[in-house]
C-alpha positions as CSV (number, residue, x, y, z in Angstrom):
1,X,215.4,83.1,49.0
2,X,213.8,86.0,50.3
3,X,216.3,89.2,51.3
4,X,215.6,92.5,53.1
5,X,217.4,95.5,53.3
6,X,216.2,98.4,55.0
7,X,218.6,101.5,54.2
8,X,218.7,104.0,56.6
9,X,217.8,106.7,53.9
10,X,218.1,109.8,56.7
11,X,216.1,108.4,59.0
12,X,216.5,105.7,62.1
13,X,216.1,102.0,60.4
14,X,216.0,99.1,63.3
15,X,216.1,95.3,63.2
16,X,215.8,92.5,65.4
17,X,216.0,88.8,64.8
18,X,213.4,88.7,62.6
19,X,212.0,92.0,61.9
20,X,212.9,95.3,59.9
21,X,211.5,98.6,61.6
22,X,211.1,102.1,61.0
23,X,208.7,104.7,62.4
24,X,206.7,104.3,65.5
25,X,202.4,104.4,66.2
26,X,200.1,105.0,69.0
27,X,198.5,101.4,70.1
28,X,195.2,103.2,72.5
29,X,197.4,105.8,74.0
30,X,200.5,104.0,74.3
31,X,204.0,104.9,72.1
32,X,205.1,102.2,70.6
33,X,208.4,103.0,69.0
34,X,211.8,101.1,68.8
35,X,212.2,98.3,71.3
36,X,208.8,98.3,72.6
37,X,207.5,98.7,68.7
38,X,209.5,95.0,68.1
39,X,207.4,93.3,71.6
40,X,204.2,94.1,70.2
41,X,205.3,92.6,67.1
42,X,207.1,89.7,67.8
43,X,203.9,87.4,68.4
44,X,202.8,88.1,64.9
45,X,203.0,84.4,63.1
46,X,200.4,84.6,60.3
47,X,198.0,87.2,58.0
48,X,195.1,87.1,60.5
49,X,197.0,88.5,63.5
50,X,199.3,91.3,61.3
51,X,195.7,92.4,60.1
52,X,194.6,92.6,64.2
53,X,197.3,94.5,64.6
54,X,197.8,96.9,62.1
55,X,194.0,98.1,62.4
56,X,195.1,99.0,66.4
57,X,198.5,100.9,65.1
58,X,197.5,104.7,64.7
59,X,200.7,106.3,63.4
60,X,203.1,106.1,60.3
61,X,205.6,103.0,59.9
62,X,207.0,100.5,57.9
63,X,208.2,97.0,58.4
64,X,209.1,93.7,57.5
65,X,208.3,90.1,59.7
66,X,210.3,87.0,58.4
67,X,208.8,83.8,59.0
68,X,209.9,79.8,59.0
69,X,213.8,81.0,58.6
70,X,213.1,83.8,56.1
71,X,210.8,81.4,53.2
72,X,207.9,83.7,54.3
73,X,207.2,87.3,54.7
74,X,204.9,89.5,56.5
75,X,205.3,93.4,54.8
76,X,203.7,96.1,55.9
77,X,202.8,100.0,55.7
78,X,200.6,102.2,57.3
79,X,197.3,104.0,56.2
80,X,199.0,106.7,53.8
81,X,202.0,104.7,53.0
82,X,204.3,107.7,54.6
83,X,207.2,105.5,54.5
84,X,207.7,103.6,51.4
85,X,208.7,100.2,50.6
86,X,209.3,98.4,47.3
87,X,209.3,94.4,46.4
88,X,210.5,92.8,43.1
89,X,211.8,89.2,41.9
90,X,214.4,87.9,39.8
91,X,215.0,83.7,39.2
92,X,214.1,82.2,42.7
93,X,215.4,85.4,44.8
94,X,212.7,88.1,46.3
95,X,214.1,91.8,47.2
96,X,212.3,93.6,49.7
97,X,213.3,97.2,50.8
98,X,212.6,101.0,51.3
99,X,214.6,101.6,48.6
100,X,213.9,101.2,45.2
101,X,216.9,101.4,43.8
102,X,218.4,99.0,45.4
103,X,215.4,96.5,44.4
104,X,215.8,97.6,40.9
105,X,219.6,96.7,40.8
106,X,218.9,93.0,42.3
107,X,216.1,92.6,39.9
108,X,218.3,93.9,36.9
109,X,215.3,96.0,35.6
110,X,216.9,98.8,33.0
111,X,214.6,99.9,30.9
112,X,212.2,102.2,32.2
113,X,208.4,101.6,31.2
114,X,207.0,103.7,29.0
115,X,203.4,103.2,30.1
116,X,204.3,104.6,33.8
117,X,206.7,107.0,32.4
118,X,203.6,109.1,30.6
119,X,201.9,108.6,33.9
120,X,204.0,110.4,36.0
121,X,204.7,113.0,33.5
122,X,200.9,113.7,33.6
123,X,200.2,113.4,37.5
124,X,203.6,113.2,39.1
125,X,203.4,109.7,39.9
126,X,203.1,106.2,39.2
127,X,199.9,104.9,40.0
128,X,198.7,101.2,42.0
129,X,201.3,99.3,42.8
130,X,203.8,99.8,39.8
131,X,206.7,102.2,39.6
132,X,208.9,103.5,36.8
133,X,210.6,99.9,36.5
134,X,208.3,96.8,35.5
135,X,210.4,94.6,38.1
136,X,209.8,97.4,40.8
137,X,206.5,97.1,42.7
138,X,205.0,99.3,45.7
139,X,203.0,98.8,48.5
140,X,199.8,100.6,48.8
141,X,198.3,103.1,51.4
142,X,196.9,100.4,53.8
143,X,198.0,97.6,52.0
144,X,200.2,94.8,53.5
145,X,202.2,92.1,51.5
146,X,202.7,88.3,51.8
147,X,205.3,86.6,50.4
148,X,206.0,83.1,50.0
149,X,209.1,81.0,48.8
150,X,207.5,77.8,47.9
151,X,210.1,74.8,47.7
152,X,208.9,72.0,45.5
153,X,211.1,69.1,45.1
154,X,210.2,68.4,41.7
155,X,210.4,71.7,40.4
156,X,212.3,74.7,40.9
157,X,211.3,77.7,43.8
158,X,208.9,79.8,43.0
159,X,207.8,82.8,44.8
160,X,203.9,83.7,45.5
161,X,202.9,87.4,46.6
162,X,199.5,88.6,47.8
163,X,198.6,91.8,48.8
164,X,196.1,92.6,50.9
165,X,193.8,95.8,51.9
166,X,193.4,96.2,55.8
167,X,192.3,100.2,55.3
168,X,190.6,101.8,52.5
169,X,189.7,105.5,52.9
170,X,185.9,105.2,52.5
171,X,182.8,107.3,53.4
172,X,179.5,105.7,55.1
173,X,176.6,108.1,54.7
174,X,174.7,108.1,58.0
175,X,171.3,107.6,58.6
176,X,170.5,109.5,60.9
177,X,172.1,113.2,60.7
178,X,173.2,115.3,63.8
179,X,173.1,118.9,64.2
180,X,176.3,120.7,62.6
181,X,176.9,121.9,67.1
182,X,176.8,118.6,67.9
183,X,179.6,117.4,65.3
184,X,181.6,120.5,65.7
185,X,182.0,119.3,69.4
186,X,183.0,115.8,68.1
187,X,185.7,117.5,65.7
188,X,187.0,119.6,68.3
189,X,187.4,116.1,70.5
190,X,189.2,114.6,67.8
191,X,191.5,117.2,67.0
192,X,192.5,117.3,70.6
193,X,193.1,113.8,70.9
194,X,194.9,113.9,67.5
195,X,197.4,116.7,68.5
196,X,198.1,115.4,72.1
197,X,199.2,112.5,70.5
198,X,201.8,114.8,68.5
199,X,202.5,116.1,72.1
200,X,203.3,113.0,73.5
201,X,205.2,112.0,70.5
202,X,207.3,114.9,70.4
203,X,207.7,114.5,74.0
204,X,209.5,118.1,74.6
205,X,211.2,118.5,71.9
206,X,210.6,121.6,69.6
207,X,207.6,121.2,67.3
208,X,208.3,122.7,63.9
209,X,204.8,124.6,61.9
210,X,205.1,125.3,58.2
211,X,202.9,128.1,58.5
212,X,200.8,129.4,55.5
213,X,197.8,131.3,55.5
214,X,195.6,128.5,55.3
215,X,193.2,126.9,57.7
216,X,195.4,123.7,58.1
217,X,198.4,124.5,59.4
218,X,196.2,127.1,61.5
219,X,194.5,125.2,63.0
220,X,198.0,122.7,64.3
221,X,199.3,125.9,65.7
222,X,196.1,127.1,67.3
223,X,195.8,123.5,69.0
224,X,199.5,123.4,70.0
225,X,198.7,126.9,71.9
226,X,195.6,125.8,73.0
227,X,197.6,122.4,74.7
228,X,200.2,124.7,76.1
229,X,203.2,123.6,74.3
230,X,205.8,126.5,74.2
231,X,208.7,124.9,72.4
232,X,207.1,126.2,68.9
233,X,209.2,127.5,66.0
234,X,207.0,129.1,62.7
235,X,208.1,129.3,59.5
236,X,207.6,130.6,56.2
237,X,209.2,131.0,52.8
238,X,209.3,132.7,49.0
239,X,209.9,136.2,47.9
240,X,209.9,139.6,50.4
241,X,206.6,140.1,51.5
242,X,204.5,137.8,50.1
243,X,200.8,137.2,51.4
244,X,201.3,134.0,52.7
245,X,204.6,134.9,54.9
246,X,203.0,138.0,55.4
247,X,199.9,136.3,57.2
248,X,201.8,133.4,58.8
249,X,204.4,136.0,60.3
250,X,201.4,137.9,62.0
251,X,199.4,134.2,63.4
252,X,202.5,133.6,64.8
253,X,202.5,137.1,66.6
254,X,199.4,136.5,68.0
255,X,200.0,132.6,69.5
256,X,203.5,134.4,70.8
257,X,205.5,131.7,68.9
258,X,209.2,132.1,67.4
259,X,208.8,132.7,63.5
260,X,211.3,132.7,60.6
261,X,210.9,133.9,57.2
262,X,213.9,132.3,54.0
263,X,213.7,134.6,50.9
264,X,213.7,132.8,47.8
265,X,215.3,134.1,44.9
266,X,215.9,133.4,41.0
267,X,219.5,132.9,41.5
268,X,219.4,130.8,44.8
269,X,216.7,128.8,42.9
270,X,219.0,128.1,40.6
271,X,221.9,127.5,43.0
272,X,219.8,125.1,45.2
273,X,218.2,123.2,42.5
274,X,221.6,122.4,40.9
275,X,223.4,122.0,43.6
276,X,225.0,118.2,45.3
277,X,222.3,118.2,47.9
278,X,219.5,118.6,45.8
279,X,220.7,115.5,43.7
280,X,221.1,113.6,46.9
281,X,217.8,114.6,48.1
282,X,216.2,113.5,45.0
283,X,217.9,110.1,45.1
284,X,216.1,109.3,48.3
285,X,213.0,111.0,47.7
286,X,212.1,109.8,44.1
287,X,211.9,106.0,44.3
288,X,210.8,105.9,41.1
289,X,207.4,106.6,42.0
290,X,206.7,109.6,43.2
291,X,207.6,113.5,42.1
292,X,210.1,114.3,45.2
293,X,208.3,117.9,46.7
294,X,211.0,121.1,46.5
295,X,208.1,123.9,48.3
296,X,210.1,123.8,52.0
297,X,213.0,121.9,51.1
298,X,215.3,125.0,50.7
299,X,213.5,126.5,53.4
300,X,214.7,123.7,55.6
301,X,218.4,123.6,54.4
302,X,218.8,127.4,55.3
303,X,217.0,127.4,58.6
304,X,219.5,124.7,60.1
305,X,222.7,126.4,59.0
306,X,221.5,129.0,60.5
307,X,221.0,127.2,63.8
308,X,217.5,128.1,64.3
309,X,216.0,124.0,64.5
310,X,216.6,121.5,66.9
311,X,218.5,118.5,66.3
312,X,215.7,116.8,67.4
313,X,213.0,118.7,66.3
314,X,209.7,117.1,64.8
315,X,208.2,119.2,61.4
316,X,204.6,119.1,62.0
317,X,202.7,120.1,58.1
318,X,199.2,120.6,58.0
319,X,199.3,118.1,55.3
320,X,196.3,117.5,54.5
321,X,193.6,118.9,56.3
322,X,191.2,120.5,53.3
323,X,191.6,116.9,51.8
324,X,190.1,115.0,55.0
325,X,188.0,117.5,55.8
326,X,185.8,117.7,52.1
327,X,188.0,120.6,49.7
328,X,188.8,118.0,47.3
329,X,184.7,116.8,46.5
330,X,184.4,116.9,42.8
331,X,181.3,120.0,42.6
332,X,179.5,117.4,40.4
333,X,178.6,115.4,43.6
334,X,176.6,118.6,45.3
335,X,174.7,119.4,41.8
336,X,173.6,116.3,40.4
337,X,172.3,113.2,42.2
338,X,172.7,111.1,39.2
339,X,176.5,109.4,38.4
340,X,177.7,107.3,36.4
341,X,181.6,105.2,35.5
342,X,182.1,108.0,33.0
343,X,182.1,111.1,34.9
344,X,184.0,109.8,37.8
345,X,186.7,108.6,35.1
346,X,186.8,112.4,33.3
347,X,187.0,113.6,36.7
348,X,189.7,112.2,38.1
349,X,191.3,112.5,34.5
350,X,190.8,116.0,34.5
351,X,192.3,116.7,37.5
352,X,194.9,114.7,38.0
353,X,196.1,113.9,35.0
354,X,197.1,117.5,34.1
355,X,200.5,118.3,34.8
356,X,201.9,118.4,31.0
357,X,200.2,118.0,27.8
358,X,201.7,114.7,26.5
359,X,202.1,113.6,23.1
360,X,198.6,111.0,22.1
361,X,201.1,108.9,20.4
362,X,202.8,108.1,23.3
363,X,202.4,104.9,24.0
364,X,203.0,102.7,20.5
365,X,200.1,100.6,20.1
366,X,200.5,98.7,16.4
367,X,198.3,100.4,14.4
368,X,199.3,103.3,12.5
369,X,195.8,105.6,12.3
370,X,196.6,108.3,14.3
371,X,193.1,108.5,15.3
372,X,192.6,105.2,16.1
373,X,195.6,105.8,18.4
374,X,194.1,108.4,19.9
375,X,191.1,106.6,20.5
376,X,193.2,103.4,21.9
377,X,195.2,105.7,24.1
378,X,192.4,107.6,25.9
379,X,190.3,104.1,26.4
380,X,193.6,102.9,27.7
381,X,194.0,105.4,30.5
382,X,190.4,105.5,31.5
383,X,190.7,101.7,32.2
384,X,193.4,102.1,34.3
385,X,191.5,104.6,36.3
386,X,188.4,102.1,36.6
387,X,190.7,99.3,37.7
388,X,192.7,101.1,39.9
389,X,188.8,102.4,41.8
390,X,188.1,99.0,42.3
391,X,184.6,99.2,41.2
392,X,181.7,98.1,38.7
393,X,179.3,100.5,38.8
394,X,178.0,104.2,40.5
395,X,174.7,104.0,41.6
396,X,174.2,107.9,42.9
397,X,176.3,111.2,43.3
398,X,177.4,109.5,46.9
399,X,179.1,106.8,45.2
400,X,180.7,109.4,42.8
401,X,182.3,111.4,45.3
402,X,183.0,108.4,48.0
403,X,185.2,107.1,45.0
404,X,187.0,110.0,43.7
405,X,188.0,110.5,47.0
406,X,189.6,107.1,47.7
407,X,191.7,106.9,44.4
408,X,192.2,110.9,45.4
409,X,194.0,109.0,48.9
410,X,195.4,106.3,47.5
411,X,197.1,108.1,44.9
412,X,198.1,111.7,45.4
413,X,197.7,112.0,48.9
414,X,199.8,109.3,49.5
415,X,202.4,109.6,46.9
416,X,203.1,113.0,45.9
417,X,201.7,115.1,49.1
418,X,202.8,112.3,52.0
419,X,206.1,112.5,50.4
420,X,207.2,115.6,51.6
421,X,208.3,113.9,54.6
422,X,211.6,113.3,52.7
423,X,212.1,116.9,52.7
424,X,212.4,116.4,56.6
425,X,214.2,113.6,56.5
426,X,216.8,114.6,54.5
427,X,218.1,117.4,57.0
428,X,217.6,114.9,59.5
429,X,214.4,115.7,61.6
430,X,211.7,113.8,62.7
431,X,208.0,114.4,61.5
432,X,204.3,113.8,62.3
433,X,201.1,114.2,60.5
434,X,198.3,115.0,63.2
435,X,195.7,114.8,59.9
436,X,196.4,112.0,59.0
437,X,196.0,110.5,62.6
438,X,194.1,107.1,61.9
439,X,191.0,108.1,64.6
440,X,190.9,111.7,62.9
441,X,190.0,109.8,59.5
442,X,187.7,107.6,60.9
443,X,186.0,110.7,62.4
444,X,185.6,112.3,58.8
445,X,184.6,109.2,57.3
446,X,181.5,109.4,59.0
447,X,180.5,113.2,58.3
448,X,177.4,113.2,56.0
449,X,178.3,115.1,52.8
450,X,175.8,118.0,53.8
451,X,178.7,119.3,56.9
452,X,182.0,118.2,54.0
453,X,181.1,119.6,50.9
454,X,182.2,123.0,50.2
455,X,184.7,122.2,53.9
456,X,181.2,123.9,56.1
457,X,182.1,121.9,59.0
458,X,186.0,122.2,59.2
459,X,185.7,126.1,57.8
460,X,183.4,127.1,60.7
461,X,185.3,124.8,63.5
462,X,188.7,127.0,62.5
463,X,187.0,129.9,62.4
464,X,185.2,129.8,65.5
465,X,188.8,128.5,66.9
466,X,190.9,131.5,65.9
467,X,188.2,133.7,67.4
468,X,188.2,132.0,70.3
469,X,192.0,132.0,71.1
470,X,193.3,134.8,69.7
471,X,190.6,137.4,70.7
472,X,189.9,138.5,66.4
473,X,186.4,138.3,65.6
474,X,187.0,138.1,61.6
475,X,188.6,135.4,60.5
476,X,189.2,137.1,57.2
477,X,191.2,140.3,59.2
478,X,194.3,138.5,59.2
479,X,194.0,137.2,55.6
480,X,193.7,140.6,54.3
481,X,196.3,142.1,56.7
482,X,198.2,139.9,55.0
483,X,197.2,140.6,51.3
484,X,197.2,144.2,51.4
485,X,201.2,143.8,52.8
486,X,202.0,141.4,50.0
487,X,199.9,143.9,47.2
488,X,201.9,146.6,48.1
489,X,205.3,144.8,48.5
490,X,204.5,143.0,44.8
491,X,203.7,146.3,43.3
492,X,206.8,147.8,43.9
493,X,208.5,144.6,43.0
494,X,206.6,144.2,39.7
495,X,207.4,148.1,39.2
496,X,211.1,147.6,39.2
497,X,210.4,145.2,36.2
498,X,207.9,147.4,34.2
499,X,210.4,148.6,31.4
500,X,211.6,145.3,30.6
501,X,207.8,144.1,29.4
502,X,207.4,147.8,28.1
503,X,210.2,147.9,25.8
504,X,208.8,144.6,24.0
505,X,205.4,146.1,23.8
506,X,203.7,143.4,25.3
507,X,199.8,144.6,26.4
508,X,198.7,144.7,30.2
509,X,197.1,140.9,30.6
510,X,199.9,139.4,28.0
511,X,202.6,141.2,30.0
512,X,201.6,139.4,33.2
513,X,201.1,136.2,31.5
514,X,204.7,136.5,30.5
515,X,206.2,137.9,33.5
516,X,203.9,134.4,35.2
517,X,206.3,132.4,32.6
518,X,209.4,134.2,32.8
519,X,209.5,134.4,36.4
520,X,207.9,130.9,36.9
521,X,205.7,132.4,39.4
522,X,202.5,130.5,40.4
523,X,199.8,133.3,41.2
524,X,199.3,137.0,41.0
525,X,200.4,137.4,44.8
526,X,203.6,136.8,43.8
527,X,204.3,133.9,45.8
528,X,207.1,131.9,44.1
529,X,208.1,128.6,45.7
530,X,211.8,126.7,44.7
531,X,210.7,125.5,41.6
532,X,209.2,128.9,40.3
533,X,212.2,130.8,41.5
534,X,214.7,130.2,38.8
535,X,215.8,126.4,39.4
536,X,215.7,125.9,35.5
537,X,217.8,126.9,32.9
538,X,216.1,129.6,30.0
539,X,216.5,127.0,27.2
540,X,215.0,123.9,29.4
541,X,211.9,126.0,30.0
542,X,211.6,127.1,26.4
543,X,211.7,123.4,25.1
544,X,209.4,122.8,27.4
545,X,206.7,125.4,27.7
546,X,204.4,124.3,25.4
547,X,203.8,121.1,27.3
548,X,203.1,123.1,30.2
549,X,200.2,124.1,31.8
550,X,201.4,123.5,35.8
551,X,205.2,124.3,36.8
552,X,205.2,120.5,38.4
553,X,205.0,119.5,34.9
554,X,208.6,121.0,34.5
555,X,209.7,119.2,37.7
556,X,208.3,115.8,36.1
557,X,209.8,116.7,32.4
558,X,213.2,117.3,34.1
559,X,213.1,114.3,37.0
560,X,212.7,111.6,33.8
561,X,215.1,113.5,31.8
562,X,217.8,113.4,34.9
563,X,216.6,109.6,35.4
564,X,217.6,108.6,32.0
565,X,221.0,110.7,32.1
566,X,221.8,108.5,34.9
567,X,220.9,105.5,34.0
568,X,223.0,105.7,30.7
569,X,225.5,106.5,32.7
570,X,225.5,103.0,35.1
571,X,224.9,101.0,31.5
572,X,228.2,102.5,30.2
């Protein structure tokens, strides 16, 4: 027997005979969402015309079709798996939800696995299709499922799954190259088309900007002013005056759009991260899978008890626009034209397996030689990395960074960045993601490397943008305006702290290094999100600083740490 359950997990959930729904898409220019989302899918009968479909969908969604009185499945998610859903299988029953929890409890899976539990402890999540639990699979960015119950008289039911790829996040190198005008004319089309979509969806209601000083989210509110949208609110977050509140308080000024500012301190750290809702908010955001992300959540949480969002409002991230756009090319692919299996593995080993430094003898493999443990382990992880690229070989530096890329998509962007849209969800708003708008992608994936590497293209078309709308010739005026505002404002900060480091003697570049670790602060501008503000207790951060060279590695250390606690407490 196959069952569904879609939980409503802060956000609308619908269902209809034989389908299970959530989010809507863009089919050409057309909205589908709620009943008219069902219509379009009601025809689908088989593999073939799901695939038709979901390659004309452009927007983020999740569902389930049930076929021949629920003995087969059609599952689905869209291109960065925004929305989540998890499978699993226990005797002759299949379990198919967006929660993984609930999966796990049908499946009776206990034990977490220790393979995928030093996985997320070094990037933050579980990669491919597995989760913390054995018995607890995932979809895939661009990945749709098929599930069969198949009957057989003389034996007992067994059931069949087959995933499938309809998207991968791929570059083609063209032939022929343009002139860098020519495709700055086609990125400024698509951006248009991509944020008049986020008009349409939003449909009046008040768009919400996290606003940094970065090009991304710049560029959403520069296109939202450009459209003529005026119900804006800006936002931005961390300790008094820091450079990136400083800068997006001033952008804001100059769009004329509404702007808000939450101060994050070492005690309401603390308070927040220990408090009822941050517990809650982790049980729907985790799902076993993926690091739930803390940067706006608090942010959020004090903005609406303070009345200043919407009930309806739709949060609007520039998540993740220096991704698309060519930040995240290894520098390897613009210096050497020659590649090969092993740098792309030590690549994406390097950086994204990097969040704590794990113990070699983690995983037990029989023999005893510590070396030859070592050895077995780091052969162990690189081919999980090669199966998970899906290749054989690299032929050239095009290949290199084509595939870094892809298992860059697939994995981080879709599990650990993507899922910020829980923080949204939690306080009950709606969200879009105008980069990761299906016809923006396509776009980028056909940008020869020369215009992405190093972000030319993009860098230029934002720049040339601001200039253009807000009347500032250098781009950089703001960014400094805002710099030299957070410099003084951390100077006095760090002054009122200067006899605390003196008294223990500590010299000038150890005493920041310490003040960095005492403070949990992430740069030397001071600008201290939730997690660096105080959420963790003195003696969990000394147990664990040695482990430690990102603060997300403390957020992983203390999510399986708060895992197990509860799940001893659901076996007693």
């Amino acid at each position: 027997m196959i069952l569904v359950n879609f939980k409503e997990n802060h956000r609308n959930v619908f269902f209809n005979k034989n389908i299970f729904l959530t989010g809507s898409c863009f089919k050409g220019e057309k909205l589908l969402k709620d009943e008219l989302f069902f219509q379009d899918l009601e025809n689908v009968e088989n593999k073939s015309q799901l695939e038709e479909k979901l390659n004309q969908y452009n927007g983020f969604f999740a569902f389930v079709i049930c076929l021949n009185n629920s003995q087969e499945c059609l599952v689905a998610v869209d291109r960065v798996r925004s929305i989540p859903l998890f499978y699993g299988s226990h005797k002759e029953n299949c379990f198919i939800s967006n929660d993984a929890e609930w999966v796990r409890q049908n499946v009776g899976d206990m034990n977490i696995d220790p393979i995928s539990e030093q996985e997320f402890l070094m990037t933050g999540y579980v990669t491919g299709k597995d989760t913390l639990f054995r018995g607890v699979k995932q979809l895939q960015a661009g990945e749709f499922l098929h599930i069969s119950n198949q009957n057989n008289k003389s034996q007992a039911a067994t059931i069949e799954f087959q995933t499938f790829r309809y998207y991968k996040y791929l570059h083609s190198e063209p032939q022929k190259i343009k002139n860098k005008e020519s495709y700055q004319q086609d990125l400024d089309l698509e951006v248009s088309k991509s944020i008049q979509r986020l008009i349409n969806f939003a449909n009046g209601r008040q768009i919400v900007i996290p606003l940094s000083a970065g090009r991304d989210s710049r560029l959403i509110a520069l296109k939202i002013k450009q459209a003529g949208y005026k119900n804006v609110l800006c936002f931005s977050y961390g300790v008094k005056g820091n450079f990136e509140a400083e800068t997006s308080k001033k952008i804001a000024e100059l769009l004329n759009f509404n702007w808000v500012f939450t101060e994050y301190t070492e005690q309401l750290g603390y308070k927040w991260y220990n408090s009822i809702d941050r517990k809650n908010y982790y049980l729907m955001a985790f799902n076993y899978t993926s690091l739930p992300v803390m940067q706006d959540w608090a942010a959020i949480m004090d903005m609406k008890k303070r009345g200043l969002i919407d009930k309806d409002a739709v949060f609007t991230p520039g998540h993740t626009g220096d991704f698309i756009s060519g930040g995240h090319i290894p520098i390897q692919a613009h210096l050497c034209k020659k590649a090969n299996i092993k740098i792309l593995v030590n690549e994406i080993k390097n950086r994204h397996y990097s969040l704590i430094y794990t113990n070699s003898n983690f995983i037990q493999f029989k023999d005893n030689n510590a070396h030859i443990k070592t050895k077995q382990q780091k052969q162990f992880w690189e081919n999980r990395i090669i199966t998970l690229c899906e290749i054989n070989d690299i032929k050239d530096a095009y290949d290199f960074y084509n595939i870094t890329e892809m298992w860059n998509w697939q994995e981080r962007q879709a599990k650990f960045i993507v899922n910020s849209a829980r923080d949204y969800e939690y306080w009950g708003y709606d969200w879009w993601f105008p980069f990761w708008d299906s016809d923006y992608m396509l776009f980028w994936q056909q940008i020869p490397l020369v215009f992405r590497k190093n972000k030319l293209l993009y860098n230029e078309y934002v720049d040339s943008l601001f200039k253009k709308i807000t009347g500032i010739e250098d781009y950089q005026e703001i960014n400094n305006f805002g710099l030299k505002n957070s410099r003084i404002k951390n100077f006095i900060f760090l002054f009122k702290i200067k006899s605390k480091f003196l008294i223990k003697k500590i010299a000038p570049q150890k005493h920041f290094i310490y003040f960095i670790r005492k403070y949990k602060l992430k740069s030397n501008t001071v600008k201290q999100i939730l997690g660096e503000m105080g959420a963790f207790s003195d003696n969990f951060v000394a147990k664990n600083k040695k482990k430690l060279p990102t603060v997300n590695g403390l957020f992983a250390i203390f999510t399986i740490e708060e895992l197990k606690t509860n799940l001893i407490k659901k076996i007693k």
